[in-house]
N, C-alpha and C positions, 0 to 999 in steps of 0.2 A: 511592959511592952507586949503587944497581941506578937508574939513572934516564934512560936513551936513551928517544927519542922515541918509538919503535916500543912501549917497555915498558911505557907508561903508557897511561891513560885519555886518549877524545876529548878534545881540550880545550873542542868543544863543552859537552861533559859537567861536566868540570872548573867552568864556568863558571856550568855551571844551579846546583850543588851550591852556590857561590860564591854566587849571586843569591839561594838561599833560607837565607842565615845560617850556612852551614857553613865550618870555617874550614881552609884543609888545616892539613899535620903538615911535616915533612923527610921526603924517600921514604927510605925500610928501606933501611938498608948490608946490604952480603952478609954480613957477619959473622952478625948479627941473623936475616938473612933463612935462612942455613944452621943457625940453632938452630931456628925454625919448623919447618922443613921436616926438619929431626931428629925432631922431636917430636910432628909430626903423619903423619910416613910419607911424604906427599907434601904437592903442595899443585896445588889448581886455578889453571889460565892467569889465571882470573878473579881471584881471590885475588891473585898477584903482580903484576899487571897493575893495579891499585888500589893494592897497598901500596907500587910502586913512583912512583906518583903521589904517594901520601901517606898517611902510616903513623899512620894513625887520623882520623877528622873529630869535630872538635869544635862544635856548638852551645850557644848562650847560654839556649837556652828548650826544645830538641828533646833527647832522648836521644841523645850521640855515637855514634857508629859507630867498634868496636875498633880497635885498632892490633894490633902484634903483642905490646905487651906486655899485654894485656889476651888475645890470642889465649894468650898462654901459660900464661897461669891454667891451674886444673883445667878441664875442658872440662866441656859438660853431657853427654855419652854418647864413647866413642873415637872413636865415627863422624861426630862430626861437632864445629865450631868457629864458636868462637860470633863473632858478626858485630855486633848489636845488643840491649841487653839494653831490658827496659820497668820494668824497678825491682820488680818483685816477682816476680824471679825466674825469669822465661822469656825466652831468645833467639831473636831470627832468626840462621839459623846454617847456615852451610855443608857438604854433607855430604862429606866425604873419606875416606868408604870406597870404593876402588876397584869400578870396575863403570858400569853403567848412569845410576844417578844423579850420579855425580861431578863434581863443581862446583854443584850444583842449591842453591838456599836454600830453606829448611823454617821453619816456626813450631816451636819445641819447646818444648811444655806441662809445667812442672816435677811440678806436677799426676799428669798422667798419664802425665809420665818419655816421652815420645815426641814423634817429628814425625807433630804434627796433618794439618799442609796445606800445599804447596807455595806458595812466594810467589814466587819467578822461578829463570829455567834458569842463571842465574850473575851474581855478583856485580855487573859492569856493568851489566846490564836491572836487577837490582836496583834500585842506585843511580839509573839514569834512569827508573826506576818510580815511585819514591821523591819525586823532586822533581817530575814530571808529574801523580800521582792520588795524591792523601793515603791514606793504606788504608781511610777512612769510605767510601770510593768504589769499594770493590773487592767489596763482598759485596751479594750479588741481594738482592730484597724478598722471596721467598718462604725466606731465613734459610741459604739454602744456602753451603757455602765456596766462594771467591773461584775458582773453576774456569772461571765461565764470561768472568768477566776475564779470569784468563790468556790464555782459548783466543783472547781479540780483542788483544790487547797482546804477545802473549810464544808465540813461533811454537813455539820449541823446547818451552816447557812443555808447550804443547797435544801434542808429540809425547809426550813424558814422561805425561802426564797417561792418552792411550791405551794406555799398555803395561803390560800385569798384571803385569810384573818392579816396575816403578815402584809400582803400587798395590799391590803386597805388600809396600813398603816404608816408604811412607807414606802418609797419609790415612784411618786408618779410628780412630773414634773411640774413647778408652780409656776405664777407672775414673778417678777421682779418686782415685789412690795406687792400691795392691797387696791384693786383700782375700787374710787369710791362710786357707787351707783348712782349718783346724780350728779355732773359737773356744779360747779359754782360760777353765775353768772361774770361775765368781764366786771371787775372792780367789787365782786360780793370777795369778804373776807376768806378765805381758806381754813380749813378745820384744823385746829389746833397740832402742830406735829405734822400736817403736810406739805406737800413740796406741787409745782407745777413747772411742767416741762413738756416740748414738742416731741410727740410720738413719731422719731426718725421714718418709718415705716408708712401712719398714718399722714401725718405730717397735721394732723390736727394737736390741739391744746388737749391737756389730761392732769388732773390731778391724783396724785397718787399718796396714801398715805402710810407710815411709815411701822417698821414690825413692833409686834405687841412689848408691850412693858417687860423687863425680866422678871421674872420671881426671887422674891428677895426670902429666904432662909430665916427661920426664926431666930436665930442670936444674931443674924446680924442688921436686927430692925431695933 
C-alpha cells in the first residue's frame, strides 16, 4: 500500500472528513496507483496524497468523493479528472494538464462542456473546504462566482485567480451545449448527436449539438 505518514493527508483533516459522515476507503496500492498515473499522464502531489489516505470517501446522505476506480472511468475532458460528481452529470474535478493550473479543482458544467469556476488550488484545501463551509456558503449576494471566497480562504487560488494564464483557462461562462453554425434546413436530417428546440428567448428554431465524447483511459478500452 502507498500509505507512509508523510503520504497522507493531516490527520487533523482525516478526522473532520470522519466527523461529518465520510467514511475512508484502504489507501491505493502502487499497482492501481501506477495505472492512474498511466492513464492520466501524471498526477497532482494532491491527488496522491488523499488517495494514499484513502482511495475514495463514501457518505450515507452526501455525494462520495472518487477513488481511483471511478477516476478511471472516461473522464469529463483529458484535462482534467473527475473528483466528485452531483448526479446529473457535472464534476468537481482536477485539472491534470500540465502547466499553471495543475492540481487546481474546477466545477465542470456538462452543459457547457467546461470548467466554469475555480473551487480550491488542490485537492486537500478542497477536502478541508469541504467539511468547514458547505458550498451554499461560498457564493456573494450580488450572484457573483465563489472568487471572493476563495481570495479569503484559499491563498494559492487567490494567486491563481490573478493570473490571465489561469483566466484563459477557466472561468468565463459558455452556451448551454455547441450552437452549430449553419441551421439545417426544415426536414434536412440533424447531425448525428443533435437535438432541436425553440430558443425561449428567440423564439426561433436552433439546433444544438451535444458535449464532446469522454476520454476513455487506456485500460479501459
Amino acid at each position: 500500500m502507498v500509505s507512509t505518514e508523510s503520504e497522507r493527508l493531516a490527520p487533523a483533516l482525516v478526522q473532520e472528513l470522519e466527523g461529518i459522515g465520510y467514511v475512508l476507503r484502504e489507501p491505493i496500492g502502487k499497482s492501481r496507483l501506477s495505472k492512474l498515473v498511466a492513464a492520466a499522464g501524471s498526477l497532482p502531489e494532491g491527488v496522491t496524497r488523499y488517495l494514499a489516505t484513502s482511495d475514495g470517501l463514501k457518505h450515507s446522505k452526501l455525494f462520495d468523493i472518487c477513488g481511483s476506480n471511478e477516476m478511471l472511468k472516461p473522464y469529463p475532458s483529458s484535462s482534467l479528472l473527475p473528483l466528485k460528481g452531483d448526479g446529473c452529470g457535472n464534476y468537481d474535478a482536477v485539472i491534470i494538464e500540465p502547466g499553471l493550473c495543475f492540481g487546481a479543482v474546477v466545477f465542470w458544467d456538462h452543459e457547457t462542456t467546461k470548467a466554469e469556476h475555480l473551487i480550491a488550488s488542490s485537492v486537500p484545501v478542497y477536502l478541508k473546504l469541504l467539511v468547514t463551509f458547505p458550498p451554499s456558503e461560498r457564493w456573494s449576494s450580488d450572484g457573483q462566482s465563489q472568487d471572493d471566497f476563495l481570495r479569503a480562504h484559499d491563498a494559492h487560488a487567490a494567486r491563481l485567480l490573478d493570473d490571465p494564464a489561469f483566466r484563459a483557462w477557466v472561468g468565463d461562462p459558455g452556451r448551454i451545449f455547441t450552437l452549430e453554425s449553419r441551421q439545417p434546413g426544415p426536414g434536412e436530417p440533424l447531425p448525428k448527436g443533435a437535438r432541436e428546440a425553440i430558443n425561449p428567448f428567440t423564439k426561433e428554431r436552433e439546433v444544438f449539438m451535444p458535449p464532446p465524447k469522454y476520454r476513455t483511459p487506456p485500460e479501459s478500452r
